[in-house]
DSSP file (Angstrom, degrees, kcal/mol; ACC not computed):
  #  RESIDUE AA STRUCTURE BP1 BP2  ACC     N-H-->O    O-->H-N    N-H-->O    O-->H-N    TCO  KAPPA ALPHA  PHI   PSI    X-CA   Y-CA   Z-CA
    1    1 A X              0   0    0      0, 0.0    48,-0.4     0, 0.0     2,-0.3   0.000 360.0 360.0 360.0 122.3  -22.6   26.5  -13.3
    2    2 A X        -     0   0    0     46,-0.2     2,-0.5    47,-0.0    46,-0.2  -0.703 360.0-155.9 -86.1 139.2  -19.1   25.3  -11.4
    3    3 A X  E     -A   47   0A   0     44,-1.7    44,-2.1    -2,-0.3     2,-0.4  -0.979  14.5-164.4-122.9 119.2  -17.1   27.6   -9.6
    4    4 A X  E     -A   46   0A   0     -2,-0.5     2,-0.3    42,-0.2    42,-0.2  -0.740  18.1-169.6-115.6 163.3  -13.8   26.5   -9.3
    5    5 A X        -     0   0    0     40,-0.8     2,-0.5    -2,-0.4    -2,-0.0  -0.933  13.8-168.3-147.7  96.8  -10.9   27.7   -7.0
    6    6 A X        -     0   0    0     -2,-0.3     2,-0.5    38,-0.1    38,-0.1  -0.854   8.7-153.8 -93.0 144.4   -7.1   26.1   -7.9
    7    7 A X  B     -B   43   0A   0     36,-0.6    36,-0.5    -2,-0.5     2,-0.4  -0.878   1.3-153.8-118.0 146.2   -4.6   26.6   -5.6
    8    8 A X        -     0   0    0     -2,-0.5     2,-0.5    34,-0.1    34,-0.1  -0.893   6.8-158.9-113.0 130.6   -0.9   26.7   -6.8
    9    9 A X        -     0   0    0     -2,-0.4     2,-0.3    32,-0.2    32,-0.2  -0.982  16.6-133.0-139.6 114.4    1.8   25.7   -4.1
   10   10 A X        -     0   0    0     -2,-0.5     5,-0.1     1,-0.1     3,-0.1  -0.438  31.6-106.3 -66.8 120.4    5.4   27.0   -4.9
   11   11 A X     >  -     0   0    0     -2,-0.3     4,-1.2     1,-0.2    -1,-0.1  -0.294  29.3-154.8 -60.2 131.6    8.2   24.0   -4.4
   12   12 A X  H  > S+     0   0    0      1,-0.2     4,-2.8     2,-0.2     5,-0.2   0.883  90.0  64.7 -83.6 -34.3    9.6   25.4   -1.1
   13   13 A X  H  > S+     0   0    0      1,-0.2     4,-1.9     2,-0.2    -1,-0.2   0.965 103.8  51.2 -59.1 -49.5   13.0   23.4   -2.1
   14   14 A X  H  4 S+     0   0    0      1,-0.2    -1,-0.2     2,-0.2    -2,-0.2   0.825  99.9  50.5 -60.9 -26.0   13.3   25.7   -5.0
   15   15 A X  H  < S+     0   0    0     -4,-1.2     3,-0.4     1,-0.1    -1,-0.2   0.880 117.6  48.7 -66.2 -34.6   12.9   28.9   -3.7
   16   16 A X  H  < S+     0   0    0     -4,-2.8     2,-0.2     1,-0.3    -2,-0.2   0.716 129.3  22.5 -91.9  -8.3   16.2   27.4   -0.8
   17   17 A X  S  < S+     0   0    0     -4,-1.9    -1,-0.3    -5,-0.2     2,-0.2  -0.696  85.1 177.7-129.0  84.3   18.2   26.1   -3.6
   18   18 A X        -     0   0    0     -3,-0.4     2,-0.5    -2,-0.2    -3,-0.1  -0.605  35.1-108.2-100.9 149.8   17.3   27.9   -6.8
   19   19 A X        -     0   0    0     11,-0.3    11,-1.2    -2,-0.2     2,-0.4  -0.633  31.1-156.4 -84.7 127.2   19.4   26.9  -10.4
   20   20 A X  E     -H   29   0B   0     -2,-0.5     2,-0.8     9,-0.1     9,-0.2  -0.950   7.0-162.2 -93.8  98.4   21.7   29.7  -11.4
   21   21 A X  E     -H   28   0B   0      7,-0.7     7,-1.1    -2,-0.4     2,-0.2  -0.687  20.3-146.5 -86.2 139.9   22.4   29.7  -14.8
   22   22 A X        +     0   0    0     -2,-0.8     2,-0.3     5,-0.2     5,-0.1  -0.523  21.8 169.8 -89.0 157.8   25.8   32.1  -15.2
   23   23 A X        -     0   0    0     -2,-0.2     4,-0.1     1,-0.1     5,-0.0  -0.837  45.1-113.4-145.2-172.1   26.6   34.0  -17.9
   24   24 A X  S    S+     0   0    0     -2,-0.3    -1,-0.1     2,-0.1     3,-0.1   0.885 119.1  44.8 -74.9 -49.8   29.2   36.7  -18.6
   25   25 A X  S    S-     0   0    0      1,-0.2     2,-0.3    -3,-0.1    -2,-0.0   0.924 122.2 -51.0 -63.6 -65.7   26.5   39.2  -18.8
   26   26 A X        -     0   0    0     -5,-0.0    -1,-0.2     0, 0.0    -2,-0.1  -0.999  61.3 -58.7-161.0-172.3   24.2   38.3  -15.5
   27   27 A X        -     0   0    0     -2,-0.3     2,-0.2    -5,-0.1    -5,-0.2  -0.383  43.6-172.8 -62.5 139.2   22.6   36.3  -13.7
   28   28 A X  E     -H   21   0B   0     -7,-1.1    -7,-0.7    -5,-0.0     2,-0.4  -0.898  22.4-123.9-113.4 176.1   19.6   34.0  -14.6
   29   29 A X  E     -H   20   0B   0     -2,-0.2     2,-0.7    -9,-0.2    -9,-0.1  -0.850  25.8-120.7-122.4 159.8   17.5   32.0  -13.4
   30   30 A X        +     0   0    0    -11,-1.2   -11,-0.3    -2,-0.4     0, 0.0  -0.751  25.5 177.6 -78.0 109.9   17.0   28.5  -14.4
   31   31 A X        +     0   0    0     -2,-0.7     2,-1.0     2,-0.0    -1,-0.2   0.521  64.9  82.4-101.4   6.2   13.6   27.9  -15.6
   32   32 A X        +     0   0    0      1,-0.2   -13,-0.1     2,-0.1    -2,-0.0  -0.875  56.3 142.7 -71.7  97.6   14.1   24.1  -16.7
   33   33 A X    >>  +     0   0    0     -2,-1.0     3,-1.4     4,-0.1     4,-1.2   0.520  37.1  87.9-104.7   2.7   13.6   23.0  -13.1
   34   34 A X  T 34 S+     0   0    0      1,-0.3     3,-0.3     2,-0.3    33,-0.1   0.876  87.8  44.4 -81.2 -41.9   11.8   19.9  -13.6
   35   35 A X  T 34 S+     0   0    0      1,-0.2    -1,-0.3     3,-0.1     3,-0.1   0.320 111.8  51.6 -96.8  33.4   14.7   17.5  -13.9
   36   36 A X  T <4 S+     0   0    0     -3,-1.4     2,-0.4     1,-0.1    -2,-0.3   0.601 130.3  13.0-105.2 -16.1   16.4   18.7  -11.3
   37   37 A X  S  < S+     0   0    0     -4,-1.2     3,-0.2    -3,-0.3    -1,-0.1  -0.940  72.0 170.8-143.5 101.2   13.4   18.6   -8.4
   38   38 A X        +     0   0    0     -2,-0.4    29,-3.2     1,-0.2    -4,-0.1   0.150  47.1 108.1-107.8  30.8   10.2   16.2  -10.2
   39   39 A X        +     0   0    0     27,-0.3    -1,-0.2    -5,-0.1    26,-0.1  -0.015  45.5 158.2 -44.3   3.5    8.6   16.2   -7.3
   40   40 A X        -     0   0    0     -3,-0.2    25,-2.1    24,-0.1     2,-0.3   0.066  30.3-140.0 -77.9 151.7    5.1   18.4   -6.8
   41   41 A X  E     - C   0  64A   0    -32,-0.2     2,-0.2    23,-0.2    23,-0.2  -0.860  15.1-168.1 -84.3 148.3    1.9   18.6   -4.7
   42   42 A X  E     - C   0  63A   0     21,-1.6    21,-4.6    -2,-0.3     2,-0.3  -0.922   3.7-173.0-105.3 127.8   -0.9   19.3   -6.4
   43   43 A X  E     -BC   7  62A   0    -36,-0.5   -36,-0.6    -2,-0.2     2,-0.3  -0.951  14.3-179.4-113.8 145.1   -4.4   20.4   -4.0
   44   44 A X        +     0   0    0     17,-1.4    17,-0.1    -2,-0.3   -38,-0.1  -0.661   6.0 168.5-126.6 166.3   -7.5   20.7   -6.1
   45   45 A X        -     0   0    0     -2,-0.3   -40,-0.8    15,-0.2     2,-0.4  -0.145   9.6-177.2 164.7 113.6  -10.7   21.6   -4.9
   46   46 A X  E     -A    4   0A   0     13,-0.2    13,-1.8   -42,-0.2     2,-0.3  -0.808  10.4-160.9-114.3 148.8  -14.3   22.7   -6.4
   47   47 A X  E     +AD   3  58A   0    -44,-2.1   -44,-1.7    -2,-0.4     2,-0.3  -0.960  34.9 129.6-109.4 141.1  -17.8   23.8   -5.0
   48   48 A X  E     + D   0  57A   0      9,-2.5     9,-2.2    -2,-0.3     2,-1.3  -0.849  28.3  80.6-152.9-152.8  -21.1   23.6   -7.4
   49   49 A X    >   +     0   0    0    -48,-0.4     3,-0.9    -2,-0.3     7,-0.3  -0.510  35.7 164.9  83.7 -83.6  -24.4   22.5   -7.8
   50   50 A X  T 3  S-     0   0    0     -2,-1.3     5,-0.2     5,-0.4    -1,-0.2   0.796  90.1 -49.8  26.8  69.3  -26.5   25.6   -5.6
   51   51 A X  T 3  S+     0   0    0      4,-0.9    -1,-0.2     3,-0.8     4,-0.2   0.619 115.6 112.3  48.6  41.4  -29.9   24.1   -7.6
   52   52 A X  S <  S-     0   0    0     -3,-0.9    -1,-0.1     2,-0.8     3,-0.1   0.763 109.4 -28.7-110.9 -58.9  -28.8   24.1  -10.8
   53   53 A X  S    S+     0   0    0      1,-0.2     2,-0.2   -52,-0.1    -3,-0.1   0.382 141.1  26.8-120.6  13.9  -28.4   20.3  -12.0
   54   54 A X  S    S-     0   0    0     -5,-0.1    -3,-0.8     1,-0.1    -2,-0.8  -0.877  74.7-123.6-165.2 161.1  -27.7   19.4   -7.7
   55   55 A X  S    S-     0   0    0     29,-1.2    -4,-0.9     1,-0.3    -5,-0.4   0.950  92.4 -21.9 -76.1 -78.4  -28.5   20.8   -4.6
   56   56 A X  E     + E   0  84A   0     28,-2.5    28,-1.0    -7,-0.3     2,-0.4  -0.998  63.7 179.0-141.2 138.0  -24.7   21.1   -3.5
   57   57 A X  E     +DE  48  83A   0     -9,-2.2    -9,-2.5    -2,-0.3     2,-0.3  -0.995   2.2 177.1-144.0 152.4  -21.2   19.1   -4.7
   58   58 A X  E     -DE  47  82A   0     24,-2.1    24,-1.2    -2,-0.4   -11,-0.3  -0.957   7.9-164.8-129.3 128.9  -18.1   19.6   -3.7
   59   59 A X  E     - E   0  81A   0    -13,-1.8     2,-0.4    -2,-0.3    22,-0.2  -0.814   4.9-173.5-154.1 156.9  -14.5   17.7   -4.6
   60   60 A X  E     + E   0  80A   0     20,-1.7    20,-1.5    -2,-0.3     2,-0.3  -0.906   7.5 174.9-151.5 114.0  -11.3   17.8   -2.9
   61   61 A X  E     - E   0  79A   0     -2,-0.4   -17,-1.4    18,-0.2     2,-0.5  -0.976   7.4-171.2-128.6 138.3   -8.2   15.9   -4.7
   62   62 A X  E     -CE  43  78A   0     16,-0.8    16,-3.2    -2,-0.3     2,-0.3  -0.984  24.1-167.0-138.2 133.4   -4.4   16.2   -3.0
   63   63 A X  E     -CE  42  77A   0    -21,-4.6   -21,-1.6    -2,-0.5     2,-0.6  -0.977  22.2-151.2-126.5 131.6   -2.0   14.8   -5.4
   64   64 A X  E     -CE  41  76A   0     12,-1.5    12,-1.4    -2,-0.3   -23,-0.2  -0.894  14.7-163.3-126.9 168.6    1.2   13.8   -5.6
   65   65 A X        +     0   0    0    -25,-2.1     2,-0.2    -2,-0.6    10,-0.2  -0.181  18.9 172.9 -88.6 160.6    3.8   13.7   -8.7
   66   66 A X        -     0   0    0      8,-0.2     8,-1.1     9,-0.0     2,-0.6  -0.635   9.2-171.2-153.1 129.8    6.9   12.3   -9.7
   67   67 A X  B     +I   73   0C   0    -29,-3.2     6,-0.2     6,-0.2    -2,-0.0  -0.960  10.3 173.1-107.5 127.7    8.0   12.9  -13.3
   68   68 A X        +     0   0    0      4,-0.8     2,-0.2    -2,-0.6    -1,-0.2   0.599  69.4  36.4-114.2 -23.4   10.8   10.7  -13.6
   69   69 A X  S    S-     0   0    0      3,-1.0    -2,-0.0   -31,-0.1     0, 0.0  -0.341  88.9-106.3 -75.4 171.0   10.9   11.8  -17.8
   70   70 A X  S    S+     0   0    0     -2,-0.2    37,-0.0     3,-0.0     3,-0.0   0.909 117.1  30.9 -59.7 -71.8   10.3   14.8  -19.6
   71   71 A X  S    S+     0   0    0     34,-0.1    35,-2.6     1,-0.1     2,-0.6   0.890 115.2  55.2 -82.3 -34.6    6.9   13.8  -21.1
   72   72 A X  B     +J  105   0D   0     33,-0.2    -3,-1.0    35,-0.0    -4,-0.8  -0.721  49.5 175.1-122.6 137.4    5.4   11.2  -18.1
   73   73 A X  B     -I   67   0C   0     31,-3.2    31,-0.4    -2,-0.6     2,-0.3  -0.670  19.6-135.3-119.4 178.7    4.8   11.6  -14.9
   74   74 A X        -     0   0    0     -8,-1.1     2,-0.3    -2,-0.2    29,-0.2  -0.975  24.0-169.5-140.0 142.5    3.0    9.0  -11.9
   75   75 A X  E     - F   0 102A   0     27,-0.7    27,-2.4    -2,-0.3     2,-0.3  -0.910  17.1-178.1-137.1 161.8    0.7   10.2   -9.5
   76   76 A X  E     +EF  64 101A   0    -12,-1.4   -12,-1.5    -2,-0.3    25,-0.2  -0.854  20.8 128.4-165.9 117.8   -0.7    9.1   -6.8
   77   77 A X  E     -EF  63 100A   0     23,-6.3    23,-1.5    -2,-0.3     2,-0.3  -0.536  48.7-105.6-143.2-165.4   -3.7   11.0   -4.0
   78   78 A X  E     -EF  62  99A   0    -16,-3.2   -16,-0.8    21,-0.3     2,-0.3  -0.929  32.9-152.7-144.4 127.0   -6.5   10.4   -2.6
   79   79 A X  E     -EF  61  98A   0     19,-2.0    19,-5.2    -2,-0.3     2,-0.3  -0.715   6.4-161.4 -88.6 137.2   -9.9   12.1   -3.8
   80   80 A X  E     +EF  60  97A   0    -20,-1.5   -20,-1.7    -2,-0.3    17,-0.2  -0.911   9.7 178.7-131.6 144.6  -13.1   13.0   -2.2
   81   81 A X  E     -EF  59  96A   0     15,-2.9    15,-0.5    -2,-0.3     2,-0.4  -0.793   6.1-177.9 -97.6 130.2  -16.7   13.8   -4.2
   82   82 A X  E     +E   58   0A   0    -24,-1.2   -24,-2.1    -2,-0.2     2,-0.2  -0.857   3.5 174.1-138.5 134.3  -20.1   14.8   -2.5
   83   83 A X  E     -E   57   0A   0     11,-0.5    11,-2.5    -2,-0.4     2,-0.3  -0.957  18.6-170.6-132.3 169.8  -22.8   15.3   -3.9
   84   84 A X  E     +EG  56  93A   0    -28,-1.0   -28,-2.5    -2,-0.2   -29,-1.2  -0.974  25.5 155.5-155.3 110.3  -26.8   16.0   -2.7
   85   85 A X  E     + G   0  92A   0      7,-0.9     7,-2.1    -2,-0.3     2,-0.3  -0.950  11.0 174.0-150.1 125.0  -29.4   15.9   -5.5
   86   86 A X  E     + G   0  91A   0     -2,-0.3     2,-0.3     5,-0.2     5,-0.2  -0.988  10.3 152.4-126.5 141.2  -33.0   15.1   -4.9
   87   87 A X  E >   + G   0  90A   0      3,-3.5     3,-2.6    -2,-0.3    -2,-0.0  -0.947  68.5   4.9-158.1 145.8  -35.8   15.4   -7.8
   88   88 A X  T 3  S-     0   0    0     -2,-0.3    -1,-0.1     1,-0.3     3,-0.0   0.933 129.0 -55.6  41.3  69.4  -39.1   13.3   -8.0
   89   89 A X  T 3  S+     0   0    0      1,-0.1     2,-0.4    -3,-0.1    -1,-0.3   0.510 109.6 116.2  37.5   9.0  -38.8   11.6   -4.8
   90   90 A X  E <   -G   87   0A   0     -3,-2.6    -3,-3.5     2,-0.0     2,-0.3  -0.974  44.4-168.6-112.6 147.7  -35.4   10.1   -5.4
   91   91 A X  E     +G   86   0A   0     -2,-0.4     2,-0.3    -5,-0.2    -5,-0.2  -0.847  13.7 179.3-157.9 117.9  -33.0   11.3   -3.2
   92   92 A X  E     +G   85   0A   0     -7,-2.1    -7,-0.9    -2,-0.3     2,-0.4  -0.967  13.7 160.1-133.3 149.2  -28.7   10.7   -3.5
   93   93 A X  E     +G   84   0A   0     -2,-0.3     2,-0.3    -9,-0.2    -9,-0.2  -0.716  23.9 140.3-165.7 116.0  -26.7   12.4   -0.7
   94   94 A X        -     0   0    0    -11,-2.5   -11,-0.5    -2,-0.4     2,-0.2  -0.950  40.6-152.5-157.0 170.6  -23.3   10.5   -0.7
   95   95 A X        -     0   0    0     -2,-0.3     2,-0.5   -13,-0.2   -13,-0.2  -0.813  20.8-167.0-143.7  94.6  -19.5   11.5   -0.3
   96   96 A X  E     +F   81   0A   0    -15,-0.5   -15,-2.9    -2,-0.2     2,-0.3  -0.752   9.6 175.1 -94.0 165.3  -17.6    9.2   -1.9
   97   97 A X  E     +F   80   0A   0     -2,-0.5     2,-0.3   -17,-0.2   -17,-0.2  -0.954   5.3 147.7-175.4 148.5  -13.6    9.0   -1.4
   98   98 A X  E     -F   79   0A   0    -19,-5.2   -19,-2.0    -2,-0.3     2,-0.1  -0.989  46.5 -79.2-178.4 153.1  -10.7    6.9   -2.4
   99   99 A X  E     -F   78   0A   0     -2,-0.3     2,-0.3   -21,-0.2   -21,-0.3  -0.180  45.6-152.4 -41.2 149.2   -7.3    6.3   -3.3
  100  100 A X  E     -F   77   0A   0    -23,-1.5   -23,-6.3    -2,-0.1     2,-0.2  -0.846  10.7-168.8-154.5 128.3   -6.4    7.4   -6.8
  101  101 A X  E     +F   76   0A   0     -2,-0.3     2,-0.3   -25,-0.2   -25,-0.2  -0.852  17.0 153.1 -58.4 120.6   -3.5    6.1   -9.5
  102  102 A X  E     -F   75   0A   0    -27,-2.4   -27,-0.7    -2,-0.2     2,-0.3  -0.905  39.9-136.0-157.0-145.1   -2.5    7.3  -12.4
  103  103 A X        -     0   0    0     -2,-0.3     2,-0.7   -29,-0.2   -29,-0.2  -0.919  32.5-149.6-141.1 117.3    0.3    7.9  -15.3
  104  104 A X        -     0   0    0    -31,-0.4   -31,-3.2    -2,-0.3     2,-0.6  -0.738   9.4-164.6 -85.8 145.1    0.5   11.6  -16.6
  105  105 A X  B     -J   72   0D   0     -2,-0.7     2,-0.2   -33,-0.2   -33,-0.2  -0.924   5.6-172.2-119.5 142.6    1.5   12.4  -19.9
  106  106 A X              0   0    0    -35,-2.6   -36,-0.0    -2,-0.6   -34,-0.0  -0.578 360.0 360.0 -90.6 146.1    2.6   15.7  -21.3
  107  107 A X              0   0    0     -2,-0.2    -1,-0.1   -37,-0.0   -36,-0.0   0.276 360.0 360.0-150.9 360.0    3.1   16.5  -24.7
């Protein structure tokens, strides 16, 4: 069993410049916003393990976007993993961590 926790972070630029579309009738709001700001962070982050197939793991990934299209985006973070699983005298306790590339696509 994973328990996972995403955290959603509202583009602060949009909230101070938000698209208006006008109308005759009222006001809307523009909900296309992606090709005017394709920018986002993303933060990730999971806890598991508690002695079901690991002891303890944990992950932490801060990402950021840039959709320069519609469909594809490039991203680009840095990740860390640990995990701590012992069973029949072998024994892994590590945190690995790292840059990460990649190219999204949406469809």
């Amino acid at each position: 069993m994973r328990i996972e926790r995403n955290l959603i972070i509202l583009c602060l630029v949009c909230l101070l410049v938000p698209a208006v579309a006008q109308s005759q009738e009222q006001n809307n709001w523009d909900f296309e916003l992606a090709p005017l700001y394709p920018w986002a962070i993303n933060i990730n982050g999971d806890i598991g393990g508690f002695g079901v197939s690991s002891d303890f793991t944990w992950q932490g990934l801060a990402l950021i976007d840039f959709q320069p299209w519609r469909n594809v985006a490039i991203v680009a973070g840095y990740r860390a993993i640990y995990s701590d699983y012992s069973n029949d005298g072998f024994t892994y306790d590590a945190t690995v961590h790292g840059p990460v590339v990649g190219i999204d696509i949406r469809w």
